[in-house]
N, C-alpha and C positions, 0 to 999 in steps of 0.2 A: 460735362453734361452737354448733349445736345449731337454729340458724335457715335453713340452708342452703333446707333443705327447702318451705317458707313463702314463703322468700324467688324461688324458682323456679317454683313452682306460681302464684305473683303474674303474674310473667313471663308465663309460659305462659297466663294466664286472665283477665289485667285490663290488658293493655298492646294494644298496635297487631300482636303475635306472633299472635296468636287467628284474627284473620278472615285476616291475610293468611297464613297458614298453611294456609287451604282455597281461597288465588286463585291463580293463574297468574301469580304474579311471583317475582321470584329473591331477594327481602328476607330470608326467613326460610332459605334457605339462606346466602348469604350471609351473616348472622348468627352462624350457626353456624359455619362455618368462619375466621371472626377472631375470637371467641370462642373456640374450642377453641385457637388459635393462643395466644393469652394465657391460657390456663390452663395449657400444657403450657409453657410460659415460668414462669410461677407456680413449678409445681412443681418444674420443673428447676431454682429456687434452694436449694430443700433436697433434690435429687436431680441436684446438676450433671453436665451429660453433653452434650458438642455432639452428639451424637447427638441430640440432644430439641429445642437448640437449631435445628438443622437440622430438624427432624418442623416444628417449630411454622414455619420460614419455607417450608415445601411448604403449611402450611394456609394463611398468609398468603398465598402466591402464588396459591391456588386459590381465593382468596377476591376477590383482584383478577380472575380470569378470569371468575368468575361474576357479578361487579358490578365494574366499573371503581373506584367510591368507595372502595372499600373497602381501597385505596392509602392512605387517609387511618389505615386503621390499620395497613398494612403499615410504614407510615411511623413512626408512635408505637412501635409495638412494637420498632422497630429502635432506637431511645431506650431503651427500658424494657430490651435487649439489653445497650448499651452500658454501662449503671448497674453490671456486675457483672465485675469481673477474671475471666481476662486479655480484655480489651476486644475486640482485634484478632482476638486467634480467632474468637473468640463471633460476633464480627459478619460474620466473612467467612464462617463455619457459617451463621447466618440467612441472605447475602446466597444463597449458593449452593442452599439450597433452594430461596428464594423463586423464582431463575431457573430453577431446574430444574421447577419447577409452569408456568411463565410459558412455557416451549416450545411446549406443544399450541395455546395463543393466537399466538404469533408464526407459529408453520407455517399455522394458517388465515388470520391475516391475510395471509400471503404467497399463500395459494393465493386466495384470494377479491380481491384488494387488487392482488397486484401488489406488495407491502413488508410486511416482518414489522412496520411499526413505525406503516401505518398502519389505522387504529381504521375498522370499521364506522360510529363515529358519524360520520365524515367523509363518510359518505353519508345522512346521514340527512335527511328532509324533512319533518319537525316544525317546524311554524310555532315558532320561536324559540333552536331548536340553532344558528342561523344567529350570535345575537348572542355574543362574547366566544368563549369555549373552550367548544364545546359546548352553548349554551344558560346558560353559568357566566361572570357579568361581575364588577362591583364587589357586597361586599356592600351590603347596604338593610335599616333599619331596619323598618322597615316590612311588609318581610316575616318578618322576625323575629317582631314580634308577633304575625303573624298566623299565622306556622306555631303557635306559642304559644297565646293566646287567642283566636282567629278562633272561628264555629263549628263549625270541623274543626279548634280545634289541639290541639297536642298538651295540655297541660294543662285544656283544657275537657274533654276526652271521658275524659284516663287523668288526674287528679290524683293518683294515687300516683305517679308519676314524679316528679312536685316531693319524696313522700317521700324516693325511695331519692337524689333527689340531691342533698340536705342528710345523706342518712346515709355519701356517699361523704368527708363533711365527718368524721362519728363513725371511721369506718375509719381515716382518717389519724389523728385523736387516737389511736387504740387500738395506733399504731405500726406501722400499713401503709402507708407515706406514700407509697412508691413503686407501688406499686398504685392506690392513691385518686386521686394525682397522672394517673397515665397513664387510668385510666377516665375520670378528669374532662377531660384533656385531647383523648380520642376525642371524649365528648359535646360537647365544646366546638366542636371542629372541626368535627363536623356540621352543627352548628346554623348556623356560619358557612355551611359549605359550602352548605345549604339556603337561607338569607339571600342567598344570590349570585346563585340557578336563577331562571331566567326563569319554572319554575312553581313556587312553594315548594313548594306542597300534593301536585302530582304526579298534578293531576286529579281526577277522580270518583271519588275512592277514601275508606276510613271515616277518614281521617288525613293527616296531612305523611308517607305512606308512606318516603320518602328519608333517613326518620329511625330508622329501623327497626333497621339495625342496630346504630346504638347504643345500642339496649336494654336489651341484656344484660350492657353496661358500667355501666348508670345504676343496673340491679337489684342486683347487685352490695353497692350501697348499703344495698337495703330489707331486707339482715341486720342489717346495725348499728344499720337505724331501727327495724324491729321489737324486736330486744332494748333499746331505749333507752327508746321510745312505742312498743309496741303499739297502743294505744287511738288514738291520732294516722292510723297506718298503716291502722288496718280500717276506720276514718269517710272516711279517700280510698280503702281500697280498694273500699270494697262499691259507688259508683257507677260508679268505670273496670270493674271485673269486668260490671257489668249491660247498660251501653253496650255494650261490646264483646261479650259474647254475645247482645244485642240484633243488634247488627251481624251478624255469623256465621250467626244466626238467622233473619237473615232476608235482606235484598239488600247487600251490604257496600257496593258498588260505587255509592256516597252523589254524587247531583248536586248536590243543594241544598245550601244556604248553613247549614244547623243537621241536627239528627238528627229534625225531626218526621217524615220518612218509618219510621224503625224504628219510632217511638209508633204508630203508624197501623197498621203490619204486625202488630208482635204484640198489636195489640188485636182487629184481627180475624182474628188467627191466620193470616195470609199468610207460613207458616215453610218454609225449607227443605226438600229433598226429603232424605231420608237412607235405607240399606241396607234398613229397615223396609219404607219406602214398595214399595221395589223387589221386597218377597220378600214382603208381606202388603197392600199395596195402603194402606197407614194413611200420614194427612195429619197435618198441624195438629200438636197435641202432641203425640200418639201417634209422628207421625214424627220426632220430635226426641227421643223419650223418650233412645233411648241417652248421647246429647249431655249430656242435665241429668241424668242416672246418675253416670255418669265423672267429669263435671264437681264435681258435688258432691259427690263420694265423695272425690276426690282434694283439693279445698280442706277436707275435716274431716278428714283424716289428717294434711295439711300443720300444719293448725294443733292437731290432736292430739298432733304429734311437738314444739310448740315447748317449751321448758324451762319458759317462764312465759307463759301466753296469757292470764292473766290481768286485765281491763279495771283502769288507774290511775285515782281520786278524782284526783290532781292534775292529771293530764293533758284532764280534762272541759272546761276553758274553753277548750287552744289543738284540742282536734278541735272542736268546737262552734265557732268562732269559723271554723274551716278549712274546715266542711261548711260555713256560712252565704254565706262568698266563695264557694265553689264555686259554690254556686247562683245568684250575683250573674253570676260569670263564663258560667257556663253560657246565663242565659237572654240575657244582653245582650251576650256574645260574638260573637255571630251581626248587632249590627246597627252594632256601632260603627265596624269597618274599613269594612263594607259601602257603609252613606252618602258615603266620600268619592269613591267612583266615580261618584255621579251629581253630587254638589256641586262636585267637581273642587279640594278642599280638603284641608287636612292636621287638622282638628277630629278627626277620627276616631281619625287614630291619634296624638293627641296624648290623646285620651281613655283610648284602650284600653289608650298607655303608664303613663299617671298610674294606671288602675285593677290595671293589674299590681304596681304600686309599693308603691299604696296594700295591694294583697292579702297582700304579703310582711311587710310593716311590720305588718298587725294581726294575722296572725299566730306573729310573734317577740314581739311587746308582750303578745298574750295569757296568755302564762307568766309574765310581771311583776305582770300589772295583771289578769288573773282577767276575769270577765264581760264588767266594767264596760268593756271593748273594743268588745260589740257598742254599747252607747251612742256612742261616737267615729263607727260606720262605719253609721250610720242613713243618711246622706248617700247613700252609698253603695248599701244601700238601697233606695232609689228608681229605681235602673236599671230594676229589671225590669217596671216600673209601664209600660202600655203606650202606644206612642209616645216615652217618652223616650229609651232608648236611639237611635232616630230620630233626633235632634236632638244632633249630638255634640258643641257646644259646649255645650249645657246638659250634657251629661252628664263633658265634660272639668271644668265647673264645677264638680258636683256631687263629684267626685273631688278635684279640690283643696281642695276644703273636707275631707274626710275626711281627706286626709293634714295638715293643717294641726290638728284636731282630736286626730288619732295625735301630735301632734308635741308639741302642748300637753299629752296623757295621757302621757306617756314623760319629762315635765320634774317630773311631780308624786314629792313623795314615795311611796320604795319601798313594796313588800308585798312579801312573801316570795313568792318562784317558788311560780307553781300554784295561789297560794290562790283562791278563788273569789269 
């Protein structure tokens, strides 16, 4: 309680919700309508009523109409239904909304199709819908990482995501476990689900877009992590918030392989048109001024409503230690998967897994073992030195060494949590 606020404003200003919020795709609606669906489940356990039950399976069903995926939470929630006596009601309430959303989809498939049952994508002529169901085969590791730490993945561009999704960990200690359970289980299933697509990434876009709506299930988390590590939460949040209104700021709709086009645009001021431009003719900052008004009026309110905003002394070594990979992942994100397309090798992403690994392990060690962590991940390091990441057996090298280094600091005699 008391983080709600913080924790939304995050959402809404430092994740993948921002730019694609001003594109042309159905993510951020979508989002929102199986999100609403699991809140009005939420609350209907301390306001039981299939009445509510049935509300939340018309959001569910309206949320598969506007994104096909989003079956993957229609599906969870029907689980998270089941968890609550009398079962059978409950669930035949959900299932009867859901279908009763799902008509206006069957009647145009019948009228367009020829059958209510079959799909537009069955016509579809996107080089690679062709393979498995839709463009969706086995999953692959590989694109896992790369929706993850590529230089579009999700953890390079929003590293607060990794917060709230270790804080969906604190929710369930706190005695939400069926909550925690089911949002971890959405995020879960996406990330399969996107590990499967024949595109992870989803194209030219500022992120693994197709990951989108399980946002608001990972956020969810970044109440429990805020009130746990503030100071942890605002050293990932203040880079995803700046990426991402870089993004929105300027052309979100990202070709290349890392974000140096946004560095390029708002240095020389190549920003967005916004209502200003239209009604006084002002470019550049001037035309964005509304954008950085709102914007930052609503993250100092956010974090003016929190109960303790705080910064923690003990918390300084694992945010320091978390901003330092970030920046490891950040620059050398972009060349580790890269290289194995023209090498026609797997160095790459044996690199880019080891340095994931390596990321997580120094920053759970840093609250044991204090500073003396960034000494272990010097190795490490060296990615961003130019040209190495290029070379991604040196750089898988250079990451087994770090994690071998973490392994031997994590064997030494304790210190007390946090000390420095």
């Amino acid at each position: 309680p008391g983080y709600g606020a913080v924790a939304a404003v995050t959402l809404g200003l430092a994740t993948l919700l921002l730019p694609f919020s001003v594109l042309l795709f159905s993510h951020a609606l979508s989002a929102l309508l199986g999100f609403a669906a699991f809140v009005v489940l939420w609350h209907e356990r301390t306001h039981p009523s299939r009445w509510r039950v049935a509300g939340a399976g018309v959001l569910a069903g309206t949320a598969i109409v506007v994104e096909y995926p989003l079956g993957i939470v229609g599906v969870v929630l029907a689980g998270y239904v089941c968890a609550t006596a009398p079962r059978a009601k409950r669930v035949a309430a959900y299932a009867a909304g859901s279908i009763v959303a799902l008509v206006p989809l069957f009647a145009y498939n019948a009228a367009a199709f020829g059958s209510p049952l079959r799909l537009s994508y069955g016509s579809s002529v996107i080089a690679g819908h062709e393979a498995g169901i839709f463009g969706i085969s086995g999953p692959s590791l590989r694109k896992a990482v790369e929706v993850l730490v590529s230089g579009k993945g999700l953890l390079t561009l929003t590293p607060v995501v990794a917060a709230g999704t270790v804080g969906l960990l604190a929710l369930y200690r706190r005695g939400h476990r069926r909550e925690a359970l089911t949002c971890a289980a959405i995020a879960g299933l996406f990330l399969l689900y996107n590990a499967s697509y024949f595109g992870p990434l989803g194209g030219n876009v500022p992120g693994p877009r197709l990951l989108v709506p399980a946002l608001p299930f990972v956020a969810l988390g970044l109440a429990a992590a805020y009130a746990a590590w503030p100071t942890v939460v605002f050293v990932l949040a203040a880079p995803s918030l700046t990426l991402m209104a870089a993004a929105t700021l300027t052309n979100p709709m990202l070709r290349e392989k890392d974000i140096s086009p946004w560095v390029e645009a708002v240095r020389n001021g190549e920003l967005t048109d916004s209502v200003l431009t239209l009604a006084f003719g002002t470019s550049g900052w001037a035309g964005v001024l509304p954008f950085l008004v709102l914007a930052g009026a609503a993250g100092a309110l956010a974090v003016a409503s929190m109960p303790a905003p705080h910064l923690r002394r003990s918390e300084l070594p694992v945010a320091l230690v978390a901003g330092v990979v970030w920046l490891v992942v950040l620059d050398a994100g972009r060349d580790l998967l890269f290289t194995d397309r023209y090498a026609g090798g797997s160095w790459g992403l044996v690199a880019a897994s080891l340095v994931l690994v390596a990321t997580v392990v120094a920053v759970l060690l840093a609250r044991r073992r204090g500073l003396v962590v960034l000494v272990a991940i010097v190795p490490l390091l060296a990615l961003p030195v130019p040209g190495v990441a290029g070379h991604a057996a040196v750089s898988a090298t250079l990451a087994a060494v770090t994690l071998v280094l973490l392994a031997g600091l994590a064997k030494l005699p304790g210190r007390r949590p946090g000390s420095i």
